[in-house]
C-alpha positions as CSV (number, residue, x, y, z in Angstrom):
1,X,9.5,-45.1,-7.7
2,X,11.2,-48.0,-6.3
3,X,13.4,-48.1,-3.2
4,X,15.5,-50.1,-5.1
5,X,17.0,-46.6,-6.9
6,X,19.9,-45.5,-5.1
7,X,20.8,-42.2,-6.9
8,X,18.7,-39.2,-6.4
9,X,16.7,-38.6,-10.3
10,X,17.3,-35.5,-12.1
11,X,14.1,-33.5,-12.1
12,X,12.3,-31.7,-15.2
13,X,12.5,-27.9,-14.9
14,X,8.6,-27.6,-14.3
15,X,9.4,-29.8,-11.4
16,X,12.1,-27.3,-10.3
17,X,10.1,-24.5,-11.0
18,X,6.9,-25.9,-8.7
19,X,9.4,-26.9,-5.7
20,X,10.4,-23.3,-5.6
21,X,7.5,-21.5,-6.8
22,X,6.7,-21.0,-2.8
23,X,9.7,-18.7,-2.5
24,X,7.9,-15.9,-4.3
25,X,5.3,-15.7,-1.4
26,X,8.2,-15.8,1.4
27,X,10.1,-13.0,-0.4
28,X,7.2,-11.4,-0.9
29,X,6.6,-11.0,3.4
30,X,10.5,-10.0,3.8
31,X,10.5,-7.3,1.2
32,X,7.4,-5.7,2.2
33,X,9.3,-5.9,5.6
34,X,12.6,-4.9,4.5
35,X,11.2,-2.0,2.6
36,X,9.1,-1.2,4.7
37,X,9.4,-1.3,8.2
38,X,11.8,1.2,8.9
39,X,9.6,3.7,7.5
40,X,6.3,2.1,9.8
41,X,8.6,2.8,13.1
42,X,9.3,6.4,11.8
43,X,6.1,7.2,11.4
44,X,5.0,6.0,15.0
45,X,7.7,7.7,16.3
46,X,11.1,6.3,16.0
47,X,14.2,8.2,16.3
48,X,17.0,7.5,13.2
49,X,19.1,5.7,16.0
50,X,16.6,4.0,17.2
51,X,16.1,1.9,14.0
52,X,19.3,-0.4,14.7
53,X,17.9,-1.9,17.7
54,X,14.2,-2.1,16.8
55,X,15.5,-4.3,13.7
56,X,17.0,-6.8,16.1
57,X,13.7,-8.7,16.2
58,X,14.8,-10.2,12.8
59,X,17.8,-11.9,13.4
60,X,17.3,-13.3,17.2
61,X,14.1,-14.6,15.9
62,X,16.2,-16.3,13.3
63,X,18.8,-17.3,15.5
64,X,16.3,-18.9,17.3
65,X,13.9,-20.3,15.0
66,X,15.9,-22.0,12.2
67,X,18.1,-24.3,13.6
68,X,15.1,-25.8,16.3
69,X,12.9,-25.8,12.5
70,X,16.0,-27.7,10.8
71,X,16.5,-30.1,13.2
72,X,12.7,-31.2,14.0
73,X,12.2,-31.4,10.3
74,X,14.8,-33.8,9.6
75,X,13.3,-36.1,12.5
76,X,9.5,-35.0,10.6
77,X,7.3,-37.8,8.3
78,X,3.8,-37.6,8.0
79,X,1.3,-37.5,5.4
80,X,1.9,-34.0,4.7
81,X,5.6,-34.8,4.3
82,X,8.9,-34.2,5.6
83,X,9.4,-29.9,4.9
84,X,5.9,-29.0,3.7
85,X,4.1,-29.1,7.0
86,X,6.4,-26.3,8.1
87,X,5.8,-24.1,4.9
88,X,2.2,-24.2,5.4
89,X,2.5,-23.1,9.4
90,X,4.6,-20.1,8.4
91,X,2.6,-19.1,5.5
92,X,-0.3,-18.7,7.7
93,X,1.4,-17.0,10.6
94,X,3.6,-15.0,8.1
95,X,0.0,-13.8,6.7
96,X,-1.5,-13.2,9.6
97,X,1.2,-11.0,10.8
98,X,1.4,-9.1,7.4
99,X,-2.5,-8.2,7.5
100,X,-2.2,-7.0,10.8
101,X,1.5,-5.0,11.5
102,X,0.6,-1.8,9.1
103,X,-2.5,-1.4,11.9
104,X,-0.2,-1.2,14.9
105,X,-1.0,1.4,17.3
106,X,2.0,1.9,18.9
107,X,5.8,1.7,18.6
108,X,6.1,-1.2,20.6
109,X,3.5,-3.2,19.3
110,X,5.2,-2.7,15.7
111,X,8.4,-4.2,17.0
112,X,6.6,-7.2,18.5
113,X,4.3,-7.5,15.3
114,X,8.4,-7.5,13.8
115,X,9.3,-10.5,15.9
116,X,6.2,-12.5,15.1
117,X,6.4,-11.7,11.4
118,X,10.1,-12.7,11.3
119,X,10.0,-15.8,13.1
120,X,7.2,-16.9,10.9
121,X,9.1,-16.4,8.2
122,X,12.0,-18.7,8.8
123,X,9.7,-21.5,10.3
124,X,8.6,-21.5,5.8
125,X,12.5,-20.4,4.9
126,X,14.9,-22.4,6.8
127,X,13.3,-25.9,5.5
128,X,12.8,-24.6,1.9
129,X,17.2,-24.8,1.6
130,X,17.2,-28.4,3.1
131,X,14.1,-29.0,0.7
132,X,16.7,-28.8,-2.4
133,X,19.2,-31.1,-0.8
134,X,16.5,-33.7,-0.2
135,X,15.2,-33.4,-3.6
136,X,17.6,-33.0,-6.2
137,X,21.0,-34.8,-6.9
138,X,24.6,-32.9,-6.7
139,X,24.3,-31.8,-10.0
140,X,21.0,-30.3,-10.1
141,X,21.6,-28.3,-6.9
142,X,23.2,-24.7,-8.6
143,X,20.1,-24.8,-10.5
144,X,17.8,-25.6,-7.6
145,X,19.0,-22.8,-5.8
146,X,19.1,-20.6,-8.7
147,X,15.9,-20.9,-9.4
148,X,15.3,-19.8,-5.5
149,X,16.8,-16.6,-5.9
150,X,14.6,-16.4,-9.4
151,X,11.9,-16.4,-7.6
152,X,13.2,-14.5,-4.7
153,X,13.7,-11.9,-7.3
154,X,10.1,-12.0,-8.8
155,X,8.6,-11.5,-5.4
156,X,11.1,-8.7,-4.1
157,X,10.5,-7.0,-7.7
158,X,6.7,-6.9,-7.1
159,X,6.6,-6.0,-3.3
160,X,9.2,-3.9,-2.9
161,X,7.3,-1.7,-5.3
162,X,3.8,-2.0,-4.0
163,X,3.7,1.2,-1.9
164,X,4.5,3.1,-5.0
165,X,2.5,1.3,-7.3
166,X,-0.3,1.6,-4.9
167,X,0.3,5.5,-5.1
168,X,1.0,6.3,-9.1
169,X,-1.1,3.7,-10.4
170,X,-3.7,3.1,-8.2
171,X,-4.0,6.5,-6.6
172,X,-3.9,5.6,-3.3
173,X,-2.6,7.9,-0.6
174,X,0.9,8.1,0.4
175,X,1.1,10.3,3.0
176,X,-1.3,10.4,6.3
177,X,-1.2,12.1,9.6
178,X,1.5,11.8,11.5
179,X,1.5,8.5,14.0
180,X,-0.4,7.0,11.0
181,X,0.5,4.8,8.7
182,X,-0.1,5.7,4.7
183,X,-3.0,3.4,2.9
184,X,-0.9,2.5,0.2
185,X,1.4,0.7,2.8
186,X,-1.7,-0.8,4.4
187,X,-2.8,-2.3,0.6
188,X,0.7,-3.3,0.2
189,X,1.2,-5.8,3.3
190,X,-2.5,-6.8,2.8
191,X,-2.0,-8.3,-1.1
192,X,1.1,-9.4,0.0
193,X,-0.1,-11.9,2.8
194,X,-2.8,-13.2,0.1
195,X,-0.2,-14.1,-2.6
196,X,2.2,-15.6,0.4
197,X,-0.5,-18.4,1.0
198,X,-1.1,-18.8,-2.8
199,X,2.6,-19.1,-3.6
200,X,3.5,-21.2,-0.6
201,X,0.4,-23.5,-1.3
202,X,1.2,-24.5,-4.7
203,X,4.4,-25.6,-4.1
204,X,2.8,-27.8,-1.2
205,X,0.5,-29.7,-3.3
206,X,2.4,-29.4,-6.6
207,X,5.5,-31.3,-4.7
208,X,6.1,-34.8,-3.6
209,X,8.5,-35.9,-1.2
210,X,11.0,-38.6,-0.4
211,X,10.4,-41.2,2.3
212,X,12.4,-41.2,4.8
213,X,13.6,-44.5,3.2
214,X,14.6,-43.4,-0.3
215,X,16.1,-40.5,1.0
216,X,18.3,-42.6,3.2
217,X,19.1,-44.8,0.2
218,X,20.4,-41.6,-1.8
219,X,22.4,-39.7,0.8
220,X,24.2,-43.5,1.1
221,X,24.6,-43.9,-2.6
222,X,25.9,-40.2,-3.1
223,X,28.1,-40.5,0.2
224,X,26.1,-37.7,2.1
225,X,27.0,-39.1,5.5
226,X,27.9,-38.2,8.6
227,X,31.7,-37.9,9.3
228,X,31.0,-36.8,12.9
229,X,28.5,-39.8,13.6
230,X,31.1,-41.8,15.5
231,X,33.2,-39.1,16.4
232,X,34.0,-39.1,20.3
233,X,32.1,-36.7,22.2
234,X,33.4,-33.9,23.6
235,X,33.4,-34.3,27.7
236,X,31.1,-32.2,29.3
237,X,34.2,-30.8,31.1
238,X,34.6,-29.2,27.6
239,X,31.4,-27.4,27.6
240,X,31.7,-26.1,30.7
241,X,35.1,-24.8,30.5
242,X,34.0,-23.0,27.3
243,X,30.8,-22.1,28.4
244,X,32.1,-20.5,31.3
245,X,34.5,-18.3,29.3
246,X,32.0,-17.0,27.5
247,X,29.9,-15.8,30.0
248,X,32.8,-14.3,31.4
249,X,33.2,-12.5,28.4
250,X,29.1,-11.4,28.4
251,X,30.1,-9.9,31.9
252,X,33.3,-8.3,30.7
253,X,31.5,-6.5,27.8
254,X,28.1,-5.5,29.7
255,X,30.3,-3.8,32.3
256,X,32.4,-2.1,30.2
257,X,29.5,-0.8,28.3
258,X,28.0,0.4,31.6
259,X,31.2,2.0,32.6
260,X,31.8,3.9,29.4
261,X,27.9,4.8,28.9
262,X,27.8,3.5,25.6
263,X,24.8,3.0,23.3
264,X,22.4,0.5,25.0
265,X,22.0,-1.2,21.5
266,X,25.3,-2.6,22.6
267,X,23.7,-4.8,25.6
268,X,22.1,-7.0,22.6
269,X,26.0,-7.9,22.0
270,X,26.6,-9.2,25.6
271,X,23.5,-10.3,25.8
272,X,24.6,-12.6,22.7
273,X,27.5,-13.5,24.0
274,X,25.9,-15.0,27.1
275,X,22.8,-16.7,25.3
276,X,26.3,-18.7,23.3
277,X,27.5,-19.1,26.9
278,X,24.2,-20.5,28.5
279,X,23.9,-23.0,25.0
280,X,27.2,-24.6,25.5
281,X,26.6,-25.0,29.8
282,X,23.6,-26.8,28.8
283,X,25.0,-28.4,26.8
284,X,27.6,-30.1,28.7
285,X,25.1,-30.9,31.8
286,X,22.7,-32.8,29.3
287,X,26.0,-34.8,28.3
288,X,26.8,-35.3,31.9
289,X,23.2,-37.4,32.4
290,X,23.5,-38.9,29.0
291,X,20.8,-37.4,27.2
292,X,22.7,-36.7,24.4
293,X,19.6,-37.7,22.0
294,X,18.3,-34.2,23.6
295,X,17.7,-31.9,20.7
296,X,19.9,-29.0,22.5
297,X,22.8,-31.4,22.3
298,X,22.5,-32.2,19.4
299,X,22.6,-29.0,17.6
300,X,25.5,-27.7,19.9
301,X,27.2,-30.5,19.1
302,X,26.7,-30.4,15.2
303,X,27.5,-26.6,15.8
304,X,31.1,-28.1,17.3
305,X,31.3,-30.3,14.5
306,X,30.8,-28.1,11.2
307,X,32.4,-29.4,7.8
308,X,35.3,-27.8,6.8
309,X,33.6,-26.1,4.5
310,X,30.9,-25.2,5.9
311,X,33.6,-23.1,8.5
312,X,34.7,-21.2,5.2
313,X,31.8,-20.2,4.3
314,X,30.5,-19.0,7.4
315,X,33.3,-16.4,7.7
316,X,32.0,-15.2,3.7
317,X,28.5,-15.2,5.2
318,X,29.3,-12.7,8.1
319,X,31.0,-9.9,5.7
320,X,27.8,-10.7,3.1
321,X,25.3,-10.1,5.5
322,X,26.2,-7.3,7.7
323,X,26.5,-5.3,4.5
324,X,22.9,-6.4,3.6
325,X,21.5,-5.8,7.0
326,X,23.3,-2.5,7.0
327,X,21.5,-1.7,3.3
328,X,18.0,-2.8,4.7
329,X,18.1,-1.1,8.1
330,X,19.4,2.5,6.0
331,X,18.6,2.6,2.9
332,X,15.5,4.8,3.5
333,X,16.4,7.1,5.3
334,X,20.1,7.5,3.3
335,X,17.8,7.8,0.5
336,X,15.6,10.3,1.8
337,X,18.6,12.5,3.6
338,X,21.1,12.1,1.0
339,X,19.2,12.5,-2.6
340,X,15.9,14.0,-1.2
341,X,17.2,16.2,1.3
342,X,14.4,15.0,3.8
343,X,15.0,14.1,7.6
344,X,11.3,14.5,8.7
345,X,9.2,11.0,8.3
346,X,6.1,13.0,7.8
347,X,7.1,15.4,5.4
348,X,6.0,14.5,1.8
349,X,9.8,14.7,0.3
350,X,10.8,12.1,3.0
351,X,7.7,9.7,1.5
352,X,8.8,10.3,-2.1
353,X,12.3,9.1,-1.0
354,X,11.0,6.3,0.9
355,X,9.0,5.6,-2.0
356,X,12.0,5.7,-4.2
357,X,13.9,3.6,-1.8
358,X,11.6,0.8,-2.4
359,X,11.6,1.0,-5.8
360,X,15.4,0.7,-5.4
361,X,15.3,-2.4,-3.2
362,X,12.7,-3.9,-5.7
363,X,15.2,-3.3,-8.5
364,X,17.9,-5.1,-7.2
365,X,16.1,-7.8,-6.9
366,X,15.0,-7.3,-10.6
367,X,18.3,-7.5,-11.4
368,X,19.0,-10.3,-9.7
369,X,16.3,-12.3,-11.2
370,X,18.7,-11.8,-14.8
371,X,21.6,-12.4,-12.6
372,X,19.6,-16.1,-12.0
373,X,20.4,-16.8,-16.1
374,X,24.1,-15.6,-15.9
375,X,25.3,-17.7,-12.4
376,X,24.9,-20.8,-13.4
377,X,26.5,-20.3,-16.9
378,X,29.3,-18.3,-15.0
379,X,29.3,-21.2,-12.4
380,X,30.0,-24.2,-15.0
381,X,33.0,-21.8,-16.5
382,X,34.9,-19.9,-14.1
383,X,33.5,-22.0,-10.9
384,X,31.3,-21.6,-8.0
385,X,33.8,-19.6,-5.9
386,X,35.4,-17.4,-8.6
387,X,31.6,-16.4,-9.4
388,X,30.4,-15.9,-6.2
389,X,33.8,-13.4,-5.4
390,X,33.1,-11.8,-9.1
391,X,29.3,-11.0,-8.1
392,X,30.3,-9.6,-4.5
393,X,32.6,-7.1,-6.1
394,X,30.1,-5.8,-7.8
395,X,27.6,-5.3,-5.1
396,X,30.9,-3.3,-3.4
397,X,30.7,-1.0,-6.5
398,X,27.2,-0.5,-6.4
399,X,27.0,0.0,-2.1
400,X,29.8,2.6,-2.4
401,X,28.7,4.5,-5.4
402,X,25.8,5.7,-3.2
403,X,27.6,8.1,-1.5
404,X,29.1,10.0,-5.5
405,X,25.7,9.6,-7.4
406,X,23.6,12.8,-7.1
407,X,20.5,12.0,-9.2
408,X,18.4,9.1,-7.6
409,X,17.6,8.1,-10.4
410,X,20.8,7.0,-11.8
411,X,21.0,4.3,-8.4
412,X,19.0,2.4,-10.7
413,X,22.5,1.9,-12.0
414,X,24.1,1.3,-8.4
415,X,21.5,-1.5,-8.0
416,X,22.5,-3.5,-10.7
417,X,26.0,-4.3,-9.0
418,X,23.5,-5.6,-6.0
419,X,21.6,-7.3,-7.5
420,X,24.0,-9.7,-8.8
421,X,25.7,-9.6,-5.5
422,X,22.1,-10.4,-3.6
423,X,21.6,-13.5,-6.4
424,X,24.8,-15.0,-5.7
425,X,24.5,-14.7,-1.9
426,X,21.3,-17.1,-1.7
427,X,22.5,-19.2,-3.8
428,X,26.0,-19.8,-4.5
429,X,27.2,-20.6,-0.8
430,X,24.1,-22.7,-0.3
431,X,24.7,-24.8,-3.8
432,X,28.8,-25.2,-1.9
433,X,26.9,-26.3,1.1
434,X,25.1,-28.6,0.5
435,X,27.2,-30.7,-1.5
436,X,29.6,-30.6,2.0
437,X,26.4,-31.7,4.3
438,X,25.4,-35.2,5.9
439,X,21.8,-35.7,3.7
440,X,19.9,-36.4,7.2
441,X,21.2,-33.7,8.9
442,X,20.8,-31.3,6.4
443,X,18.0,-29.4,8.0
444,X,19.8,-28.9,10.9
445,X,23.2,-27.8,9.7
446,X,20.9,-25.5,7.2
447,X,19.7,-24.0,10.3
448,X,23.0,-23.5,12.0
449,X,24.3,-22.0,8.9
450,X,21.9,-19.0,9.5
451,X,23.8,-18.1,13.0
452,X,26.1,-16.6,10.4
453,X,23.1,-14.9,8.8
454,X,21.9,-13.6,11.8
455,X,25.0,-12.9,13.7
456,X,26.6,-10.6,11.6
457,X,22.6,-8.9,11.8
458,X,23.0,-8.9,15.5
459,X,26.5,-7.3,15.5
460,X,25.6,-4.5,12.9
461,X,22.2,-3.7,14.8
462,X,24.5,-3.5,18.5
463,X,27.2,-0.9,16.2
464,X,25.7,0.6,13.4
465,X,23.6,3.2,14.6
466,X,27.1,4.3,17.2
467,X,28.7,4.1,14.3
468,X,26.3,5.8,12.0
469,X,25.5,8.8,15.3
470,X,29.3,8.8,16.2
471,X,31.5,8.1,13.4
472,X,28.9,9.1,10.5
473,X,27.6,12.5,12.3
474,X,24.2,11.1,11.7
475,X,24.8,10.3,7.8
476,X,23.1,7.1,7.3
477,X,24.3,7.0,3.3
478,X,27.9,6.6,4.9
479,X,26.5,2.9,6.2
480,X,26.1,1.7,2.5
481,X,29.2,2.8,2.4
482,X,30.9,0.1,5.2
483,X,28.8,-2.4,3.4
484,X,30.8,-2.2,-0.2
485,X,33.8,-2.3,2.1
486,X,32.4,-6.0,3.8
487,X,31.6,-7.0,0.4
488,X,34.9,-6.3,-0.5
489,X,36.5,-8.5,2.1
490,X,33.6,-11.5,1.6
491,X,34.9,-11.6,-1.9
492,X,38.4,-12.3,-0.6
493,X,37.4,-14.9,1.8
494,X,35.3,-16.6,-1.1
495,X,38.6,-17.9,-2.9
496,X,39.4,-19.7,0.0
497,X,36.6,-22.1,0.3
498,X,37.1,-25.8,-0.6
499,X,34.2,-26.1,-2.8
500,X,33.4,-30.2,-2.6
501,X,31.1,-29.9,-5.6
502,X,33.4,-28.1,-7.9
């Protein structure tokens, strides 16, 4: 190839397929952890309520981690590339942790084993979405992220299912003494950090990338450029007023949490609100010495700077994913209380629910591998929005039909609704996204795009379990419940997006 192309070339779908094989291995970390991890705290000794704030780890690490890894990745060229040195860095550590957290011997070290495996895992995720913006045109870009959440699918379908294939198919234990963690967990996470390095590595040297030249060339030729790049900064007077507000407001809530005695969970709120505080004061006294190349800066002010679109979509993105977070964090034990009739972790009935859960988890995202045929079919007739608010009205259905089916079994059914829910949600808003994105920024704006991931994440870990001990009387199915109902009002807010590639 010539840098005398200007327009990005339409890839083959074996080309497609290899760029996002990798995803298989990442999805296969985060469902072992999703299904999983819950159940590990349990059984070293965590209380039901306790489960909300023990999840944190995920999203702070998140919060963290993808927007520093989007915005040193756009700056990346070596010989290993632009994105793939960051894949392979986060397979390993992702790995690592995942051989290791099922042998924790305490609590504690499970929750920091939690932060290590999750901030590994978006050092490999968060470039993988800027990797289909850097290599395939517009038009290509539904599928590319389609075929994500294929594979996504593929991998969730297999590990979220490992535990209980490990028990009915390779007889392996499913129970142990309490404080101990079951062997057919201990097989799952193991398998699952081998196939995470094969996945990730054939999509590493399957793949080639752009130089930084051609892909300059494209983003020109297809008018991916920076609106805000000679936009007039915002005086550091700005930042600090703002700033300072929020602090206040981090004060404000810590005291009236301390005050009232409420749940200590709710610190990670305040907390929150002062790390977005402490960013933007930063943020104006790097702009007061003129180091506005500084990579704080620049985030903060590509944070302040966010295309119209992408502000649309972030409100859809905070309903989406507190009702996921809300499903991963509860759907054991709801599960396990609710259908099974099981509240202690150690007790046989509560493993065969657990189990059950994970078959669950692994079936929505069977599901949502069919739903990866429909979407894009549904996308080129009815629109990108209109099928995104479709498929998050059925995951509503299937969250709150939870609660009125009797017979675990027949959640198979519920699932389905997810699944095509879950398949839209990585892919539809990212496919509008992109489109709406400066092409060498796109790492960076990926990565702010997950502080309305991991926000909502943060916010249901601070509420859910008060709501779920308070409000619920200790009925965890009742949080599924709350997530149909933010599915509900994502879907709404879907219809208003400005959808530049529609």
């Amino acid at each position: 190839m010539t840098h005398t192309i200007k327009q990005r070339p339409e890839l083959s779908f074996w080309q497609i397929w290899n760029m996002c094989f990798g995803f298989i291995g990442i999805q296969f970390g985060f469902a072992l952890q999703n299904a999983n991890v819950s159940r590990i705290f349990q059984t070293l000794g965590a209380a039901i309520d306790e489960l909300p704030i023990l999840w944190v780890a995920a999203p702070l690490t998140g919060l963290l981690v993808q927007p520093i890894v989007g915005y040193f990745s756009d700056k990346t060229w070596n010989r290993f590339g632009r994105r793939r040195p960051y894949f392979l860095v986060g397979a390993l550590a992702t790995s690592a942790a995942l051989l290791f957290m099922p042998h924790s011997p305490s609590l504690w070290i499970a929750a920091g084993m939690l932060w290590i495996m999750d901030a590994s895992i978006n050092i490999s995720m968060e470039p993988f979405r800027a990797f289909v913006g850097d290599m395939l045109p517009q038009r290509q870009r539904t599928l590319g992220f389609v075929m994500q959440a294929f594979f996504i699918g593929v991998g969730s379908v297999i590990a979220s299912c490992l535990p209980w294939l490990m028990t009915n198919w390779a007889g392996i234990s499913n129970t142990a003494a309490p404080g101990v963690v079951p062997d057919s967990v201990i097989w799952s996470f193991s398998l699952g950090g081998i196939v995470l390095l094969l996945a990730m590595g054939w999509t590493i040297f399957t793949t080639r990338e752009y130089s930084p030249e051609e892909l300059a060339a494209f983003n020109a030729a297809e008018g991916q450029v920076d609106t805000h790049e000679t936009a007039t900064l915002k005086p550091a007077g700005y930042y600090h007023k703002s700033g300072v507000a929020w602090l206040g407001g981090a004060v404000l809530t810590a005291a009236i949490i301390f005050l009232f005695s409420l749940e200590a969970e709710l610190y990670i709120l305040a907390g929150s609100l002062g790390g977005f505080a402490l960013l933007q004061l930063i943020a104006g006294f790097l702009q007061k010495r003129g180091a506005t190349e500084h990579g704080i800066y620049q985030i903060t002010h590509d944070l302040f700077h966010m295309p119209r679109t992408m502000v649309q979509l972030a409100v859809v993105q905070f309903f989406s994913w507190f009702a996921l977070f809300a499903m991963w964090i509860y759907i054991t034990p709801a599960v396990a209380g609710h259908h099974y009739g099981a509240l202690d972790a150690s007790s046989a009935q509560y493993n065969q629910g657990a189990d059950w859960a994970g078959v669950l988890q692994g079936s929505y995202n069977g599901y949502a591998m069919l739903a990866a045929f429909a979407i894009p079919i549904m996308a080129r007739r009815l629109g990108r929005k209109l099928t995104h608010s479709i498929n998050l009205l059925l995951g509503a259905g299937g969250f709150i039909s939870f609660v009125l089916v009797r017979d675990p079994v027949w959640l198979l059914a519920s699932m389905a609704g997810v699944g095509f829910a879950w398949a839209s949600i990585i892919s539809m808003p990212y496919a509008m996204l992109s489109c709406a994105l400066p092409g060498h920024k796109m790492g960076v704006y990926m990565g702010i795009f997950n502080f309305f991931i991991v926000i909502p994440q943060i916010l249901a870990a601070s509420v859910l379990g008060l709501i779920v001990g308070k409000l619920f009387d200790g009925n965890s199915i009742y949080a599924l419940v709350l997530g149909g109902v933010c599915f509900v009002l994502a879907a709404g807010f879907t219809l208003r997006v400005e959808d530049q590639g529609d």
